[in-house]
C-alpha positions in Angstrom: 0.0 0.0 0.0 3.0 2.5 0.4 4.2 1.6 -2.8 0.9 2.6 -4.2 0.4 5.6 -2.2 4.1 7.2 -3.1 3.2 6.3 -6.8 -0.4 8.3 -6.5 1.0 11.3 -5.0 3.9 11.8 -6.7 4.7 14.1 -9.0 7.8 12.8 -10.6 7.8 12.5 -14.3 10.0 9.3 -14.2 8.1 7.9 -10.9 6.8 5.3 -13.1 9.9 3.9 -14.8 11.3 3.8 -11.2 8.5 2.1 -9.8 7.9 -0.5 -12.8 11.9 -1.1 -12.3 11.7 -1.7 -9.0 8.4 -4.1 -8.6 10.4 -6.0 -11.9 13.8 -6.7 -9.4 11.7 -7.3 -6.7 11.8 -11.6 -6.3 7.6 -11.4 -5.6 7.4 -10.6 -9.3 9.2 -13.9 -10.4 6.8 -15.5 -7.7 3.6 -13.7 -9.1 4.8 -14.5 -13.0 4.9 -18.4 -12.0 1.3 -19.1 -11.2 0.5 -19.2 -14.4 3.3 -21.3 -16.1 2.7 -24.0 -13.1 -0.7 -23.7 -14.0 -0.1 -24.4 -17.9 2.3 -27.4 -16.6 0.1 -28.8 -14.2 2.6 -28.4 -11.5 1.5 -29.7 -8.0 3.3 -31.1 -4.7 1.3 -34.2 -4.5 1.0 -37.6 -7.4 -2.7 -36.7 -7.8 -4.2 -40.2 -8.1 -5.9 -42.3 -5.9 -4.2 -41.9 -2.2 -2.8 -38.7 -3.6 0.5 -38.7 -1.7 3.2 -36.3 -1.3 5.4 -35.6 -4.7 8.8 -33.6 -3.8 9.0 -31.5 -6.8 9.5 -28.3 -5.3 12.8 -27.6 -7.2 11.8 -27.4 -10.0 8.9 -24.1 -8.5 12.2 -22.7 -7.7 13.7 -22.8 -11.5 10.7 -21.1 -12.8 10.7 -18.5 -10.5 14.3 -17.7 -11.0 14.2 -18.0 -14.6 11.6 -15.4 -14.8 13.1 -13.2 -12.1 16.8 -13.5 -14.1 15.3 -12.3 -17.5 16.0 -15.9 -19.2 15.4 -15.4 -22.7 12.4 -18.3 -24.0 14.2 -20.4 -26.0 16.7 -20.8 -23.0 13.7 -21.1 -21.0 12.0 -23.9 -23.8 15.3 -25.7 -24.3 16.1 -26.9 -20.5 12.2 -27.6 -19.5 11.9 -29.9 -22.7 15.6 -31.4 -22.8 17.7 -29.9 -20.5 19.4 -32.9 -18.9 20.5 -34.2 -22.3 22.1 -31.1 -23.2 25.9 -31.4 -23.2 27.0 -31.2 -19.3 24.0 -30.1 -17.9 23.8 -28.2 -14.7 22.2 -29.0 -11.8 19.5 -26.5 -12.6 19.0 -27.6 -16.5 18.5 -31.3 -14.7 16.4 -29.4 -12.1 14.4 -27.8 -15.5 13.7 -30.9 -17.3 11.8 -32.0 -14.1 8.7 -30.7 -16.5 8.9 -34.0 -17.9 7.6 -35.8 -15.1 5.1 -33.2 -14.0 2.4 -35.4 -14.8 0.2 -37.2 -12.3 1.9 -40.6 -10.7 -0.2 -43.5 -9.4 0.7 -46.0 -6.6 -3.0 -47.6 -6.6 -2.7 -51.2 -5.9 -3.8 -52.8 -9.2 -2.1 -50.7 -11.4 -0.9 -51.6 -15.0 2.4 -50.7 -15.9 1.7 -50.4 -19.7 -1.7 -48.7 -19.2 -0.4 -45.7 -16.9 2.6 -45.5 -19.3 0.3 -44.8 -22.1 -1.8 -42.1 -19.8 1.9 -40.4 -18.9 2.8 -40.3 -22.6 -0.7 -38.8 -23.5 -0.8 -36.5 -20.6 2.6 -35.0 -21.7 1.9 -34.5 -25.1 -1.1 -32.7 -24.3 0.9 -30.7 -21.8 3.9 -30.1 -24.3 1.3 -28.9 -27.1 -1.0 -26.7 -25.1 2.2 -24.8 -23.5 4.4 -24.5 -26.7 2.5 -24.6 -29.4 -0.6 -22.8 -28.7 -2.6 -26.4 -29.9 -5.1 -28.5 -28.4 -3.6 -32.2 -29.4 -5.4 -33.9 -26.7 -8.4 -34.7 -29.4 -6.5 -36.5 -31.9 -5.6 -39.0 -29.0 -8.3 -41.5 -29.6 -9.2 -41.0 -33.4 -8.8 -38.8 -36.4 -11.6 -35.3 -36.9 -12.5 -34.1 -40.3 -11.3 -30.6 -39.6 -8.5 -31.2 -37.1 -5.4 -30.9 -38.5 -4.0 -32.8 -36.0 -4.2 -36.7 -36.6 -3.6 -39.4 -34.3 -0.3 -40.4 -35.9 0.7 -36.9 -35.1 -0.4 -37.3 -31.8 1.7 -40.7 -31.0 4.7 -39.2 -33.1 4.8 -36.5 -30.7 4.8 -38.8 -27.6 7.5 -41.3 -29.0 9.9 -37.5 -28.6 9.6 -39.0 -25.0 9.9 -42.6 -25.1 12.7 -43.2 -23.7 12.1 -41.4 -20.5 13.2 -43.7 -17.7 9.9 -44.4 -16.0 7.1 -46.9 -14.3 3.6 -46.6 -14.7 3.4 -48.4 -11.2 5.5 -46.7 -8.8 3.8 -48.6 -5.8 4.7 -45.4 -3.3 8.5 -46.3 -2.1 9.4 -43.8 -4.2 9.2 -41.5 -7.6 11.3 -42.6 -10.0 15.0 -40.7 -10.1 16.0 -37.6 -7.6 19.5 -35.9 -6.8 20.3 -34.7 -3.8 20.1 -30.7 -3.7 22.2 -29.0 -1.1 21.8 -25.3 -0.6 24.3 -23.4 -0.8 25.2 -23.6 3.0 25.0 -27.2 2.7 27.4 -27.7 -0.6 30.5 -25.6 2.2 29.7 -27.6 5.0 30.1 -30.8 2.4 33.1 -29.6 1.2 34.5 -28.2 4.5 33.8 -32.2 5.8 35.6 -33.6 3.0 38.5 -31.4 3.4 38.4 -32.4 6.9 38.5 -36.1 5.9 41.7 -36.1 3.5 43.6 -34.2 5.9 42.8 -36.8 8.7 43.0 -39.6 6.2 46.3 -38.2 5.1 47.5 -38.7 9.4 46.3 -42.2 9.0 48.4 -43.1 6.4 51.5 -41.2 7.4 54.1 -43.6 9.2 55.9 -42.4 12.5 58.6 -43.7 14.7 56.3 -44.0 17.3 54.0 -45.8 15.2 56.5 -48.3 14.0 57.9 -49.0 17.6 54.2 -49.4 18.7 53.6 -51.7 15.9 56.8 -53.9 16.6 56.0 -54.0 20.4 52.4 -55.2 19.6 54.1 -58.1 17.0 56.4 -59.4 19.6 53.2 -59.6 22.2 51.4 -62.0 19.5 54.6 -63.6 19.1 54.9 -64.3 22.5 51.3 -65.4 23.7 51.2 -67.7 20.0 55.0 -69.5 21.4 53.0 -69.8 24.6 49.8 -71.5 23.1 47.6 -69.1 23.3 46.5 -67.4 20.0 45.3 -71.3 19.2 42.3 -73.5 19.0 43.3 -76.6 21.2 40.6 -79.5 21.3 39.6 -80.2 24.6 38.3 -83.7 25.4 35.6 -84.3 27.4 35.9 -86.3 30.7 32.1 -87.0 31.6 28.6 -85.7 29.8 25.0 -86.3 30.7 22.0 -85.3 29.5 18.6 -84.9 31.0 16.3 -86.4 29.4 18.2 -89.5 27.9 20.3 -88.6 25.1 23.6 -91.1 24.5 26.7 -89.7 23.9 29.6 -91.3 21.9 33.0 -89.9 22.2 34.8 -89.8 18.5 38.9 -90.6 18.0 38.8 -87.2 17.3 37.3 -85.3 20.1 33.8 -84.7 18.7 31.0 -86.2 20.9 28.3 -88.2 18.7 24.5 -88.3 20.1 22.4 -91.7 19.6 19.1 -93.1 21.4 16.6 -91.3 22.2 15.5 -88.0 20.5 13.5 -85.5 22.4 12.4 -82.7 21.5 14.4 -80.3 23.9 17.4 -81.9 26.2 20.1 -80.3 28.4 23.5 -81.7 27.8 26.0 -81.2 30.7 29.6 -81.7 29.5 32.4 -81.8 32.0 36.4 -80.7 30.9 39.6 -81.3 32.7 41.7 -78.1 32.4 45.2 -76.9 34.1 44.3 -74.2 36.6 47.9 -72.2 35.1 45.9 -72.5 31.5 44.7 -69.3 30.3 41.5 -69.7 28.1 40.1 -66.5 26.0 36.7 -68.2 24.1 35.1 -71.8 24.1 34.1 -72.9 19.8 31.5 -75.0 19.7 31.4 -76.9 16.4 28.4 -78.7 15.1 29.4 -81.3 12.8 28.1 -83.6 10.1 27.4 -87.1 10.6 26.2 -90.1 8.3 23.5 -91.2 11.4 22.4 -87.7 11.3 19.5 -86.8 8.7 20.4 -87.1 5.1 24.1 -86.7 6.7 23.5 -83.3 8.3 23.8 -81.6 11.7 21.1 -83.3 13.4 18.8 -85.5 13.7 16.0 -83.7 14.3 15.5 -82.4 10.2 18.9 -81.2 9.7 18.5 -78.3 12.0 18.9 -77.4 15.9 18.2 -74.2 17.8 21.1 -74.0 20.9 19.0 -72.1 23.3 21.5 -71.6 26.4 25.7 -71.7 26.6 26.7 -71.6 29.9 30.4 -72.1 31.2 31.0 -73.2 35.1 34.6 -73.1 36.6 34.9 -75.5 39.2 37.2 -76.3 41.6 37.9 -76.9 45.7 36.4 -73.7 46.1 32.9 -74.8 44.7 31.6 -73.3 41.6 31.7 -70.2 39.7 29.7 -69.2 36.6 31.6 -67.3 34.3 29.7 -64.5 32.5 29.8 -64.8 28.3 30.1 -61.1 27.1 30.1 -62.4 22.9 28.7 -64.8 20.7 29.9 -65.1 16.8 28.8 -67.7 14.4 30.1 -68.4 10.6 26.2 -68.3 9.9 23.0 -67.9 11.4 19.3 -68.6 10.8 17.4 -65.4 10.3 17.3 -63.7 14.0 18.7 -66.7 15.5 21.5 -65.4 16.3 25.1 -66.8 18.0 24.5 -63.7 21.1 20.7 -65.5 21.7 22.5 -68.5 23.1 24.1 -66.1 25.5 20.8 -63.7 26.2 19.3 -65.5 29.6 16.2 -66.6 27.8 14.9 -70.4 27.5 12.6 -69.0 24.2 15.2 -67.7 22.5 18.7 -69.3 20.6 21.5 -70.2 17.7 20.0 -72.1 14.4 21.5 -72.9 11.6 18.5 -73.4 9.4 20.1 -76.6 8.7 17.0 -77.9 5.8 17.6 -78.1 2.7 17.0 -75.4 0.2 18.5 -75.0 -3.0 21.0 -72.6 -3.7 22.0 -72.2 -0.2 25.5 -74.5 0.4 25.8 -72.7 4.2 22.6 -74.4 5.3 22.9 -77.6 4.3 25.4 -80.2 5.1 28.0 -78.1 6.0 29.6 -78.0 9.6 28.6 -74.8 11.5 30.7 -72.7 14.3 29.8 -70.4 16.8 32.8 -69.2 19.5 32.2 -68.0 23.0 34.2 -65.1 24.8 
């Protein structure tokens, strides 16, 4: 209202020049302008079909706005809405431009044909393309010929196949639109680059060698030296001097260590495994290995299907002094079944434990017939 008040009482020959200059380089007049070209394009924030969900298109608002606020001559303006991520090294904002191309409405309806919405996204843009730039209504010559129309359907596909290879889906199913860039303001593009200088100078420390370094590097070697002279960087097998089982599982102890069940098979059983060990020996982790056996099923891991879930792995030290539970902090396993995994033997809970998913399924050598590890620390 000022601006309209100082113009009406003015008596400045040239108050009008100066007024229609400054309302042009004012950025409300690139905002007003725009209405109407997103109208003509059909611009909108959401896919406009069915469940009508949020479409992030707002950068390409922007681009019009600035293009009209910066003067940009119309064949600029033409050029990088209809193809400017094809022209040679396209900027950001001639990508941002050619955003026009997918202006159209997107559908994520369950049910949706991909061929049938493809052909309602090719129509839709020629009808868009021909109403904005050339002044013609082509949208009739869609289904047929007219008498008087100059515009015939072979026009009418001719002009959609300019867009045929537009990298699209008529189904988009609502995980997404189809491609996007990222778009950093400029704030964000110098923090970016401030991180990444940050990075290569730190990465550039990592790599550099010191004396400290290499002394600190030999001292660590001749500690792993030491404890492997001493035994203790090794698996040892450890053989097993009594084991029961609760509800009547038989054990058979193998030449080789490995303990081989037989009888009865229920359909949960506690095993209790006692091991001699030199009070001076200095043990890390317990690896339990489950291994393959002709008596097993179809030569597998068990014999229960193939497959076993090891619900509990306790450890018990014990001595003159009575016994002492020894508290597992880790649990790894060379595979597990789904959310079975090697830390649920560890957890405290009955319900939960390590599987292997020992069935067999086709394509899938770690689940079948192949001996399984878990270690203990």
């Amino acid at each position: 209202m000022d601006t309209v008040r100082k113009f009406a009482e003015s008596e400045n020959p040239l108050n009008y020049q100066q007024t229609v200059d400054s309302l042009i380089a004012d950025e409300g007049f690139g905002e007003r302008l725009s209405v109407h070209w997103l109208d003509l394009v059909r611009y909108a924030d959401t896919v406009g079909y069915h469940g009508d969900q949020p479409y992030s298109v707002w950068p390409y608002r922007d681009y019009v706005i600035n293009a009209f606020n910066e003067n940009m001559p119309f064949d600029q303006f033409t050029l990088e809405q209809i193809a400017g991520d094809l022209v040679p090294n396209p900027t950001r904002s001639q990508k941002v431009a050619s955003g026009f191309n997918r202006l159209h409405m997107i559908t994520a309806e369950g049910g949706a044909q991909d061929k049938e919405y493809l052909a309602k996204y090719a129509a839709d843009r020629v009808r868009a393309t021909s109403g904005v730039w050339l002044g013609a209504t082509m949208g009739c010559a869609e289904c047929h010929d007219h008498k008087f129309d100059p515009y015939t359907m072979k026009d009418f596909y001719s002009m959609a196949a300019f867009f045929g290879d537009l990298k699209e889906k008529g189904f988009y199913g609502g995980a997404g639109w189809g491609p996007k860039m990222p778009l950093p303001s400029p704030q964000q593009e110098n923090e970016q680059k401030q991180l990444k200088e940050t990075v290569e100078s730190l990465e550039k420390v990592l790599v550099t060698s010191t004396e400290a370094l290499v002394n600190a590097q030999l001292d660590w070697e001749k500690q792993l030296m030491d404890l492997e002279l001493a035994g203790q960087l090794s698996w040892h097998p450890l053989s097993a001097k009594a084991i029961h089982s609760v509800n009547g599982t038989e054990f058979i102890q193998q030449s080789n260590g490995a303990i081989l069940t037989r009888g009865p098979k229920p359909d949960k059983e506690n095993f209790e495994i006692e091991i001699p060990i030199k009070a001076t020996r200095k043990i890390t982790g317990i690896r339990l290995e489950a291994l393959t056996h002709p008596s097993m099923d179809e030569n597998s891991l068990s014999r229960g299907g193939g497959n076993f879930v090891l619900s509990e792995f306790e450890l018990v030290i014990k001595n003159e002094g009575g016994e002492t539970p020894v508290k597992l902090e880790s649990a790894q396993a060379d595979f597990a079944q789904g959310s079975f995994e090697a830390s649920k033997a560890i957890d405290g809970k009955d319900e939960t434990g390590w599987a292997v998913d020992g069935k067999k399924q086709e394509g899938d050598p770690q689940t079948f017939n192949h001996p399984q590890r878990a270690a203990f620390a």
